[in-house]
C-alpha positions in Angstrom: 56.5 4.1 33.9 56.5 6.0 30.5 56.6 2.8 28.6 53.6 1.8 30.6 51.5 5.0 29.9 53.2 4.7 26.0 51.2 1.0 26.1 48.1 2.3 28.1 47.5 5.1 25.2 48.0 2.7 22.5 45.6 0.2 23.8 43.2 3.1 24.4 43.5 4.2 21.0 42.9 0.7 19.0 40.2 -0.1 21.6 38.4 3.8 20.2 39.2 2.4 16.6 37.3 -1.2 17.1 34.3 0.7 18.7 34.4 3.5 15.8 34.5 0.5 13.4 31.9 -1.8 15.0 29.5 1.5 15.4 30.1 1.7 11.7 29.2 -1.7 10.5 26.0 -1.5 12.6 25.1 1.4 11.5 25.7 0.5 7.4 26.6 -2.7 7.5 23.3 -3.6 7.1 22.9 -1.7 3.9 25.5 -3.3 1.9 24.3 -6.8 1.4 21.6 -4.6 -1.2 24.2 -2.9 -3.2 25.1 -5.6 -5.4 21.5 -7.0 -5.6 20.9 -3.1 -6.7 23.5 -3.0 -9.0 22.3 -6.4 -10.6 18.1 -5.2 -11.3 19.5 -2.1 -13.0 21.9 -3.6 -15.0 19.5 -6.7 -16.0 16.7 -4.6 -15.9 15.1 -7.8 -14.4 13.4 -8.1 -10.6 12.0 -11.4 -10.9 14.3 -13.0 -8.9 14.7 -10.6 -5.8 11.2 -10.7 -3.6 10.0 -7.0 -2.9 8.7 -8.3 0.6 11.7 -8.2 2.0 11.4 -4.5 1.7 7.7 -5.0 3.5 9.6 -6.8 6.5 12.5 -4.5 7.0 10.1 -1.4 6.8 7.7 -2.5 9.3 10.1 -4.2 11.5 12.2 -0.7 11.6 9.2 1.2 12.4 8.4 -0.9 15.3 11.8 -0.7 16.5 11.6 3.2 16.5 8.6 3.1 18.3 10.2 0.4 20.5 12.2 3.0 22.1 10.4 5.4 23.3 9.1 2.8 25.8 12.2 1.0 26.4 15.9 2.8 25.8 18.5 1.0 23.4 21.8 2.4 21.4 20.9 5.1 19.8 23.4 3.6 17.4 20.3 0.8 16.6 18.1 4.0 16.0 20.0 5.4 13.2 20.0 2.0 11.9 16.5 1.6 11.1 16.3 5.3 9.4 19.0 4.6 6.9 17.3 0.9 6.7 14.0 2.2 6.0 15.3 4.6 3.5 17.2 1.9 1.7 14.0 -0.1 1.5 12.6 2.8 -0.3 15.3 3.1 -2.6 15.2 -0.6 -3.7 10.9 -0.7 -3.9 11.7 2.1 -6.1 13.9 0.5 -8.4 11.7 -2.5 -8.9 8.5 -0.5 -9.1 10.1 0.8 -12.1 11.7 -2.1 -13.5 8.4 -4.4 -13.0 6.1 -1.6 -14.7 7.9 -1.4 -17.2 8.3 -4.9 -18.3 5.1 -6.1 -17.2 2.7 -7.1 -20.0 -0.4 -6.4 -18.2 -2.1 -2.4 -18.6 -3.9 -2.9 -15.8 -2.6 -0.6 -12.8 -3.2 -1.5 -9.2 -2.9 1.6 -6.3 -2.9 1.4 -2.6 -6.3 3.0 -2.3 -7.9 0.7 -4.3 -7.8 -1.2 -1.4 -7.3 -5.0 -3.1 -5.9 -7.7 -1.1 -4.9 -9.8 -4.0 -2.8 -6.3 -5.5 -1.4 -5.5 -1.9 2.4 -4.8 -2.6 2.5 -5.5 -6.0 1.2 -1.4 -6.9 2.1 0.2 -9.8 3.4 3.4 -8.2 6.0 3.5 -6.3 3.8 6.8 -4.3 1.5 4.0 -3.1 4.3 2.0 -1.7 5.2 5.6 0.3 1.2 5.9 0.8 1.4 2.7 2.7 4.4 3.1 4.9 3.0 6.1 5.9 -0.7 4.8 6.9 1.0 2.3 9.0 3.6 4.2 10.8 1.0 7.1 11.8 -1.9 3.8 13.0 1.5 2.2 14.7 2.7 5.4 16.2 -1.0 6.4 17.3 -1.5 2.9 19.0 2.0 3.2 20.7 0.6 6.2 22.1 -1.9 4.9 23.9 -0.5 2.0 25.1 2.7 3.5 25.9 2.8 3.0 30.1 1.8 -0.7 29.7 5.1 -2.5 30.2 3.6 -5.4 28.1 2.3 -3.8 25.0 5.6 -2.1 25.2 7.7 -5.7 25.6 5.7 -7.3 22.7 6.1 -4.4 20.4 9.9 -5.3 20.9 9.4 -8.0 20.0 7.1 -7.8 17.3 10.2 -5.6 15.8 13.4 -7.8 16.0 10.8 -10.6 15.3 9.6 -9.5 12.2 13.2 -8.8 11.3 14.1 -12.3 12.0 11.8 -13.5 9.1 13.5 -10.8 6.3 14.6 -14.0 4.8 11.2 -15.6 4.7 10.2 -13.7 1.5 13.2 -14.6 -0.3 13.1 -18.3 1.2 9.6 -19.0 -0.1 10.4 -17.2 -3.6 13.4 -19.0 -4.4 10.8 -22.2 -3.6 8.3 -21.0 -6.1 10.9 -20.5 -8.5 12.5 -23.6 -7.7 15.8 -21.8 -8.3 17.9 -19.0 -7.0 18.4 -17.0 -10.5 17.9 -13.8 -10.5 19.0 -13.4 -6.5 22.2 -12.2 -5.6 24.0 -14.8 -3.8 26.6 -11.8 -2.5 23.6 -10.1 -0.7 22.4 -13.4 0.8 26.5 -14.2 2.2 26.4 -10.9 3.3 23.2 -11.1 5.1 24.6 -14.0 6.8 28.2 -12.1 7.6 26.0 -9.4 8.9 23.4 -11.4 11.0 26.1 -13.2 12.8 27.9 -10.0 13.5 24.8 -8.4 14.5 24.0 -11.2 16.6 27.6 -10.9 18.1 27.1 -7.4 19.0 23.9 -7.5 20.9 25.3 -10.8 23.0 28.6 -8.7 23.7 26.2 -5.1 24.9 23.9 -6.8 26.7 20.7 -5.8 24.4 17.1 -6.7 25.5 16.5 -10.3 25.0 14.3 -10.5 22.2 17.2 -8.5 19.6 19.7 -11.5 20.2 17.1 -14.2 20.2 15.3 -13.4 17.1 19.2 -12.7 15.3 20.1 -16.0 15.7 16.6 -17.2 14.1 17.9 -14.4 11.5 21.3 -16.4 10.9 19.1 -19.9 10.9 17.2 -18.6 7.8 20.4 -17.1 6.0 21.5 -20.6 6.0 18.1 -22.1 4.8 19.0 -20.0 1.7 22.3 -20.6 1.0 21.7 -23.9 1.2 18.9 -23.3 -1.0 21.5 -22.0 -3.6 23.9 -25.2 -3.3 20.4 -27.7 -3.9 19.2 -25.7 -6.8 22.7 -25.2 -8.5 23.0 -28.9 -7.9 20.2 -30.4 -8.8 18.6 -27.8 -11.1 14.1 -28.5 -10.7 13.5 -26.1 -13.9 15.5 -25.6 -17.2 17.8 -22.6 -17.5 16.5 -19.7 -19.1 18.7 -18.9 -22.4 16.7 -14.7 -22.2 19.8 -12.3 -22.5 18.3 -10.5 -19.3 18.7 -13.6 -17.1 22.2 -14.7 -18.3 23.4 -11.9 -17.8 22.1 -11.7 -14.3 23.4 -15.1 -13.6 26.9 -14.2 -14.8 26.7 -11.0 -12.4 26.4 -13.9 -9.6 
């Protein structure tokens, strides 16, 4: 009998550890993929490669998902997710506010309140990046109000979220086309995004989340793979020539 209990316990324990450890990655884990894309623009000094809209679909997509649950309950663990996601995204538009402006040839300055489509997220200041989050969350948040005992405006804002997460990649996807190469990305974000998508994917399969969070993931983990395989076409069959500028070798040698 004592063996037994002896057994019991320990299961009990490692069973506390995998939760403690899976909370954790879902909590951070999907932080870490920007770390060494991070590390890379302030070392290079050099954002060209890394598209600042994936910071556009991560903020919107974790502001809808906040607001997604005050109509319909999930983990509160997915709620503390999008904070420290949304103030990650800051961090990095930061950074390459920063980097660009002080690069960039142009004088001219563009600001949110200008109110010009063809300058929309590509501001000068990283306060009108902040200016803009905040107009939307307050317009989203005021909407939600209103709308808030409709079970189908609640459902689509769901799905609007996880949906508009799903296409993170998209940005990076179509820049990496433009370029015609992957320099200047970090290909250790990109595996990581795809580590962290499957996981992710994983976890809301294994707790039962609403539909549209494990639907849209595995969309998420079909554009992580457009990309890397975007990295093995363009590495092998190169459509531009190399630049020989310090600032991009030294990114590509970071890869």
């Amino acid at each position: 009998m004592e063996d037994e209990e002896l057994f019991d316990r320990a299961v009990s324990v490692v069973n506390g550890l995998v939760s403690w450890v899976a909370a954790g990655a879902m909590v951070f884990g999907g932080v870490v993929p920007y770390i060494p894309q991070y590390r890379d623009i302030r070392r290079t000094q050099n954002a060209e490669g890394f598209s600042t809209y994936v910071c556009l679909v991560l903020l919107v997509a974790n502001i809808l998902r906040i607001l997604f649950r005050f109509g319909h309950y999930f983990e509160t663990l997915l709620l503390w997710q999008s904070f420290i996601m949304i103030a990650t995204m800051l961090i990095m538009l930061n950074l390459c506010t920063n980097v660009r402006v002080a690069t960039e040839l142009n004088t001219k300055r563009h600001s949110f309140i200008d109110f010009e489509w063809s300058s929309f997220w590509s501001w000068s200041r990283f306060a009108d990046y902040v200016q803009c989050v905040v107009a939307f969350t307050l317009v989203a948040t005021y909407i939600t109000y209103l709308l808030l005992d409709y079970a189908l405006f609640v459902e689509t804002l769901g799905f609007l979220a996880v949906f508009t997460e799903a296409m993170l990649g998209t940005p990076q996807l179509y820049c990496n086309y433009q370029n015609k190469s992957t320099e200047g990305m970090s290909i250790k974000m990109v595996l990581m995004w795809t580590i962290g998508d499957t996981f992710k994917t994983g976890y809301f399969l294994f707790t039962q989340a609403p539909v549209q969070f494990w639907t849209c993931g595995l969309l998420q983990v079909f554009v992580d793979f457009a990309i890397l395989s975007q990295v093995y076409y363009y590495s092998r069959y190169p459509q531009k020539p190399v630049s020989h500028t310090v600032s991009h070798t030294t990114s590509a040698k970071a890869l």
